[in-house]
LOLO-655961 format. One record per atom (N, C-alpha, C, CB): residue in one letter; x, y, z. Coordinates in steps of 0.2 Angstrom, whole numbers, plus 5000, padded with zeros to 4 digits. Glycine has a CB too. Layout:
AXYZ
...
This chain:
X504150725105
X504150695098
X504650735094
X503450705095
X504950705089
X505450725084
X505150755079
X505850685081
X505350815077
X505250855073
X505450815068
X505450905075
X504950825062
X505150795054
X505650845052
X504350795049
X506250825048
X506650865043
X506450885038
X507150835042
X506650975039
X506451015035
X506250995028
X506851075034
X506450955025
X506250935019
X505650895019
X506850915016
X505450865024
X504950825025
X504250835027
X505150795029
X504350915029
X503850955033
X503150965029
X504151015036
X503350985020
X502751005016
X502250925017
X503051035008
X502950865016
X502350815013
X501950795020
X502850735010
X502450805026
X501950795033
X501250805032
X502150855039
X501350875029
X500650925030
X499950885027
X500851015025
X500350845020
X500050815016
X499450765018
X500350795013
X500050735023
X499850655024
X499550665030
X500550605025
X499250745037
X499250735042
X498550715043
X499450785045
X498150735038
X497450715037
X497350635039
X497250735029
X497650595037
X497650525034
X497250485040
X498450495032
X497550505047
X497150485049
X496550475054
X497350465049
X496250525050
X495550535050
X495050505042
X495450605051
X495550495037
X495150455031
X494750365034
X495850445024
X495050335037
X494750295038
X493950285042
X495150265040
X494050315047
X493350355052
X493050405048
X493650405060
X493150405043
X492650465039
X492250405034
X493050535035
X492650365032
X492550305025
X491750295031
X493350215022
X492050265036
X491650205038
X490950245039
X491850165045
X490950305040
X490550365043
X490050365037
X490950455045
X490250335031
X489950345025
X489450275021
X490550365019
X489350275016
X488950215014
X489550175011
X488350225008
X490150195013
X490850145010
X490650065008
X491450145017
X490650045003
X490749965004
X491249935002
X490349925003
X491449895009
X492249855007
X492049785006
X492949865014
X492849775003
X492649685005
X493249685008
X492549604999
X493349615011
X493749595016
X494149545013
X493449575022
X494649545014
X495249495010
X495049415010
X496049495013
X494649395017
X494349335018
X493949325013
X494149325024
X493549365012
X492949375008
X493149375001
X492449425010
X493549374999
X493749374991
X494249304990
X494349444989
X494549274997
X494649204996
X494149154996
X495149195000
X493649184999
X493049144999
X492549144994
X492649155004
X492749194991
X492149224984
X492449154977
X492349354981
X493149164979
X493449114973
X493549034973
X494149134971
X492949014978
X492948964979
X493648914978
X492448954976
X493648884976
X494448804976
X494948844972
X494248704971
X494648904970
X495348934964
X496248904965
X495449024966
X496348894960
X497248894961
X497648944964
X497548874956
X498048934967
X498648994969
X498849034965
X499348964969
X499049104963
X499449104957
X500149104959
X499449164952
X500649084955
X501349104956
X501549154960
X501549104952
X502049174963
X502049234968
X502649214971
X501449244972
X503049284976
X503349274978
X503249214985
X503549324978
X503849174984
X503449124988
X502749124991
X503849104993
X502349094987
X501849084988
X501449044993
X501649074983
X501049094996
X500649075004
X499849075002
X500649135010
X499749005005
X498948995004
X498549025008
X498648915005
X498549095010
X498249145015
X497449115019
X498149225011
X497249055016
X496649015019
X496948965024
X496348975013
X497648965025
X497848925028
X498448965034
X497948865025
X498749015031
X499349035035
X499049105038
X500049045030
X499349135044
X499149175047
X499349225043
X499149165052
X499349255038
X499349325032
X499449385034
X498949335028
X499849425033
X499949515034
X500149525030
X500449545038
X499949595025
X500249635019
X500549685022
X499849655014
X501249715020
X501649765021
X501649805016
X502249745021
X501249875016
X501349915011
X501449985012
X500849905009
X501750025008
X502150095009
X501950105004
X503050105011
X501750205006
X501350235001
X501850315000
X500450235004
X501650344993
X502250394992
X502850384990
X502350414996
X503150324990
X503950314987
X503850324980
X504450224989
X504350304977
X504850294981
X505250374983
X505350224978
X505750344986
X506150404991
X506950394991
X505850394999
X507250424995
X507950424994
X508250354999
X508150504998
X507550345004
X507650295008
X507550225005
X507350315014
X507050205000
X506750164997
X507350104995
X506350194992
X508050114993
X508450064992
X508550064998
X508950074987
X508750085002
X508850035010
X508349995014
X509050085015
X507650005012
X507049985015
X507149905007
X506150055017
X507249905003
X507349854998
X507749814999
X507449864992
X508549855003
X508949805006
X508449755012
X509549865011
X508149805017
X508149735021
X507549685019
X508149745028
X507049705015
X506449655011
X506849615008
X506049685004
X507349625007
X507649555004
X508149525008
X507949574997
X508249555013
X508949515020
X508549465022
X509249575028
X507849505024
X507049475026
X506549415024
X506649535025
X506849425017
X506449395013
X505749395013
X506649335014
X505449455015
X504849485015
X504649535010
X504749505021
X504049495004
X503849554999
X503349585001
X503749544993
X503349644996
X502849735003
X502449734995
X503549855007
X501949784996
X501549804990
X501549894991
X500649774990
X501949914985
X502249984984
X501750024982
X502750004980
X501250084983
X500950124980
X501250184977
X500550134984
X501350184974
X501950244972
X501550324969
X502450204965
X501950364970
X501850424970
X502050434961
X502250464976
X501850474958
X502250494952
X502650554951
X501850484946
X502550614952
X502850674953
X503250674960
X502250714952
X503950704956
X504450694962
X504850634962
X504150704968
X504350574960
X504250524963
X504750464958
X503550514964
X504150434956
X504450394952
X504750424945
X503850344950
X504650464943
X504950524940
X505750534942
X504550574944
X505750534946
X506450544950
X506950504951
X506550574956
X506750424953
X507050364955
X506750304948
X506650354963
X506750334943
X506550234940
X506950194939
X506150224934
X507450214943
X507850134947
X507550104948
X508150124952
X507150144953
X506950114961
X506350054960
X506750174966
X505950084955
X505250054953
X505450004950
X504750104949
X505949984944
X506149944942
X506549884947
X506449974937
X506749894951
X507049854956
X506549844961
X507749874960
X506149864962
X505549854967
X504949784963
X504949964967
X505049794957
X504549754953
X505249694950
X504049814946
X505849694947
X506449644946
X506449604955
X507349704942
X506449624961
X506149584965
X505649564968
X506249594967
X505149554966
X504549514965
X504149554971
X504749434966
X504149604971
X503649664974
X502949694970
X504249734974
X502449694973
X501949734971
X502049804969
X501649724975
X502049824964
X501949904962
X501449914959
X502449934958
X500949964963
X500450004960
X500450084960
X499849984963
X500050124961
X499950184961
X499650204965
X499750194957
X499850294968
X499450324972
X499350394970
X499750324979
X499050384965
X499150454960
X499750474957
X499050504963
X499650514953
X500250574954
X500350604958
X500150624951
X500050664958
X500250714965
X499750734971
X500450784962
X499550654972
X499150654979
X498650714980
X499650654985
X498350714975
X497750744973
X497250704980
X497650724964
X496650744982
X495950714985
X495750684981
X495350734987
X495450654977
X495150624972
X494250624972
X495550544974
X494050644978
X493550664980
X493350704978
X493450664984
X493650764977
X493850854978
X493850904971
X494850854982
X494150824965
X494250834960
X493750814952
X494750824961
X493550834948
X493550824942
X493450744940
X494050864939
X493050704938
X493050634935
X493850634930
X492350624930
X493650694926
X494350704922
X495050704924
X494250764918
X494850744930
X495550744933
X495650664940
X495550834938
X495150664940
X495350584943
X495450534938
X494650544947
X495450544932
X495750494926
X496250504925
X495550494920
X496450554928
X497150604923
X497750564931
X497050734922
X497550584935
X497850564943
X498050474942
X497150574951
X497650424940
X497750374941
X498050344935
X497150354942
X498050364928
X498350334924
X499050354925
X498150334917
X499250434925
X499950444925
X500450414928
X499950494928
X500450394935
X500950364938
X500750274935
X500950384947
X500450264931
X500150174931
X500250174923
X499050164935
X500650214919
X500750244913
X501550244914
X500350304911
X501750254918
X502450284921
X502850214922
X502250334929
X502550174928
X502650104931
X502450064924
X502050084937
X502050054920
X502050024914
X502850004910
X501650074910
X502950084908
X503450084904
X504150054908
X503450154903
X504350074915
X504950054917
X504949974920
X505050104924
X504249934920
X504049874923
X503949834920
X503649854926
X503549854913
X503349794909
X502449774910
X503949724911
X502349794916
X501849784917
X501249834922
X502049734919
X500749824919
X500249874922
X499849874927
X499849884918
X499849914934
X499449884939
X498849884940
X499549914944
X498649844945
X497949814946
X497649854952
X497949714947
X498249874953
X497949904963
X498150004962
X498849864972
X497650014967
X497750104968
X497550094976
X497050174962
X498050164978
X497650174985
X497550264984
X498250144993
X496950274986
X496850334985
X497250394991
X496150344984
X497450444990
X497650484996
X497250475000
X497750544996
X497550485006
X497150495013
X496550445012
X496850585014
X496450385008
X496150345009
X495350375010
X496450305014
X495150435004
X494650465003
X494450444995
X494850535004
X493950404995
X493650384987
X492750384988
X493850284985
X492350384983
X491650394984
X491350334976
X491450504984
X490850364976
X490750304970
X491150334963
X489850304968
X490950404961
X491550424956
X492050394956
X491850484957
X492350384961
X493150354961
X492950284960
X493550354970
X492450264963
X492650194960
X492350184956
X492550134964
X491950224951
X491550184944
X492350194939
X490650234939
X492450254941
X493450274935
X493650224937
X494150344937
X493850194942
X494450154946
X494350064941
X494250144958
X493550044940
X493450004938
X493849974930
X492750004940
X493450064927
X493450064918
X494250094918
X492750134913
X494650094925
X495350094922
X495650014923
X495750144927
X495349974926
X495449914928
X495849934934
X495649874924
X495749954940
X496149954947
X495449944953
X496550034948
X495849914956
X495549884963
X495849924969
X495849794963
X495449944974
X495850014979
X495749974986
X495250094979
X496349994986
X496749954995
X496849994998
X497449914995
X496449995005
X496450035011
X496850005016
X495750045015
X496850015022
X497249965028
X496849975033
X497949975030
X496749935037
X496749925042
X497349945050
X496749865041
X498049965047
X498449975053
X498950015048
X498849905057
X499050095056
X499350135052
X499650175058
X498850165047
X500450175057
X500950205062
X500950295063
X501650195058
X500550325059
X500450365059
X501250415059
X499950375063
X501450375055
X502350375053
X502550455051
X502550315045
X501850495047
X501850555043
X501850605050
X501250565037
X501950595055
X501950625065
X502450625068
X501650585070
X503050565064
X503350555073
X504150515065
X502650465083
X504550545069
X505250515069
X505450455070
X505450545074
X504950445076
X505150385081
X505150335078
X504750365087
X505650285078
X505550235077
X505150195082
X506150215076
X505350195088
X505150145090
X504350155093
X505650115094
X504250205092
X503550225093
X503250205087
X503550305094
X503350195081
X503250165073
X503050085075
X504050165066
X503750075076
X503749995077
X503149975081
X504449955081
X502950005087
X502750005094
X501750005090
X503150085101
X501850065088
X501050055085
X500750015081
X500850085083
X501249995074
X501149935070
X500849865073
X501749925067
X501349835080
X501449775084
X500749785086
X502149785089
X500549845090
X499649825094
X499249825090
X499349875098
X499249835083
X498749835080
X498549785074
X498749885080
X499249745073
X499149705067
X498749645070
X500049675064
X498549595065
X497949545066
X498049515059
X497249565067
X497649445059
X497649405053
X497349475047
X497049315054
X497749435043
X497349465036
X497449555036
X496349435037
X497849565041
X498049635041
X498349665034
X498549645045
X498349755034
X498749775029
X498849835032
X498449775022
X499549835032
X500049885036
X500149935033
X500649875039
X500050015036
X500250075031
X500750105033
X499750125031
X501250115028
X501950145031
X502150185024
X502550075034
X502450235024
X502750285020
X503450275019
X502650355024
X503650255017
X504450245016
X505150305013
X504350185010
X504550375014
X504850445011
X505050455020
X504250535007
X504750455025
X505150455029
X505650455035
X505150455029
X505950475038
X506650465041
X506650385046
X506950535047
X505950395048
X505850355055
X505750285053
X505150385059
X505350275047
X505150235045
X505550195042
X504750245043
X505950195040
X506450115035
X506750085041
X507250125028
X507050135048
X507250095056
X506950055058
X507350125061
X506150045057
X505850035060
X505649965056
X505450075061
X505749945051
X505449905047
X505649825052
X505649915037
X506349835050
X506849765054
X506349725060
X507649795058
X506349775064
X505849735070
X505149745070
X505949755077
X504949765065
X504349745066
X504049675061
X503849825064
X504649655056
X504649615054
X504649555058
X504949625050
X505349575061
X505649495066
X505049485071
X506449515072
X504649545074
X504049535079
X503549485075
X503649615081
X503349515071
X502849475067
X503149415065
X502649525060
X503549405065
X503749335061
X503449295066
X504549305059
X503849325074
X503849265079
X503149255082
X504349275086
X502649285081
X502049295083
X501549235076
X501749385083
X502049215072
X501749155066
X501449195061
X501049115069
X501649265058
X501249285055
X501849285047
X500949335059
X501449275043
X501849265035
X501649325030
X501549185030
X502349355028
X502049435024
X501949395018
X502849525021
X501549435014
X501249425008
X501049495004
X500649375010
X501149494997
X500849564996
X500049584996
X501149584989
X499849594994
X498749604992
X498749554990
X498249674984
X498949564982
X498649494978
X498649444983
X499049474972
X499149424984
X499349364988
X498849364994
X500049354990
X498749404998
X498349395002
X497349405001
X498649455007
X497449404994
X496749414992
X496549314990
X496649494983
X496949314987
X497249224983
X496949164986
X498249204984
X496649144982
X496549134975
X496149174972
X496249074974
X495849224979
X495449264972
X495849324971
X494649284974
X495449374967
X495649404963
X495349464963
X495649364957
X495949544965
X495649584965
X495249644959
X495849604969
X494649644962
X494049644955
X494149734955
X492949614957
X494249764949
X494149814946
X493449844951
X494149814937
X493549914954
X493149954955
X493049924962
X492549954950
X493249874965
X492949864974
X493449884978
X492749774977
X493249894983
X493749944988
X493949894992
X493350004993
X494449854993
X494749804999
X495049815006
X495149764996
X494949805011
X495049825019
X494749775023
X494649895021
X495049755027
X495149685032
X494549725038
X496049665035
């Protein structure tokens, strides 16, 4: 396996946990809904506008989403979203982060990209203060505001660790919290095509793909795992869109 570049090694450390956050959620009284189950909850609703917009009640649906940018790499993975013509839903970091790049966040959202938040500085959220779980969620969603014009509706908590605290704040901030279902475990391995290779066994309808876009491995990897997925019938779409017509509700945890 490839060694992560030195500069990459503290956030490694961060992210190694990650996956064991989902086998811990389930271990808990977690309750999710399921993207089906929020297109079914909104009965005949209408579409909303969106990047070319998919009726996910009818098309076979995948969300592409990267957490922690943006990064140094993030304008080349935007290159090919758009060669691709596939839009992703960004969870963005604020310290270091958006902070450092609000180009990037502005061009992520001027192409019709999902941008939400993933804290500030990837904080547990479990681990910490109500106060300090307010303070984590508005910063970077205060930050994205200012450079977008618009405020987000989505959070994904680190390591995909939240409890009810998290979600009563998450609600009275108005944010909806998005887990996944499939994850490269990208914060490990170099490999592209070991990336590509795990994404591919494990996507399904109504999927939501976890990928990190701070590292080396991962923006090589995007190209074919797109072209794979296409030819298997499957249509990217960001959350929203894959939630659509319905609509995600402040305070509920979504996961396929």
């Amino acid at each position: 396996m490839k060694r992560p570049l030195p500069g990459f090694r503290t956030v490694a450390t961060i992210f190694a946990a990650a996956a064991l956050a989902l086998p811990l959620a389930g271990c808990t009284t977690l309750r999710t809904t399921a993207p089906s189950a929020a297109r079914a909850n909104a009965g005949d609703g209408t579409l909303r506008a969106g990047f070319g917009t998919v009726d996910c009640r009818q098309a076979k649906c995948i969300a592409l989403t990267f957490d922690a940018g943006p990064s140094e790499h993030s304008a080349r993975l935007l290159d090919i979203l758009k060669e691709k013509k596939v839009p992703a839903t960004f969870f963005l970091l604020g310290k270091r982060h958006i902070e450092k790049y609000p180009e990037l966040v502005r061009r992520m959202a001027d192409e019709g990209h999902e941008v939400a938040g993933h804290t500030w500085d990837h904080r547990i959220l479990t681990r910490i203060s109500p106060k300090e779980i307010r303070e984590e969620l508005r910063r970077p969603d205060d930050a994205i505001e200012r450079l977008t014009g618009r405020r987000p509706t989505l959070m994904r908590p680190p390591q995909g660790r939240t409890d009810d605290t998290v979600h009563e704040i998450a609600r009275e901030e108005g944010l909806a919290e998005v887990l996944w279902s499939v994850t490269a475990k990208d914060y490990m391995t170099n490999d592209s095509a070991l990336i590509e290779k795990r994404v591919l066994q494990q996507s399904s309808r109504d999927g939501i793909i976890l990928l990190h876009d701070l590292y080396p491995g991962t923006v090589p990897a995007v190209p074919g795992i797109v072209d794979a997925l296409k030819e298997r019938g499957y249509v990217f779409v960001t959350v929203p869109q894959l939630l659509a017509p319905g609509k995600a509700e402040p305070g509920t945890v979504y996961r396929p």
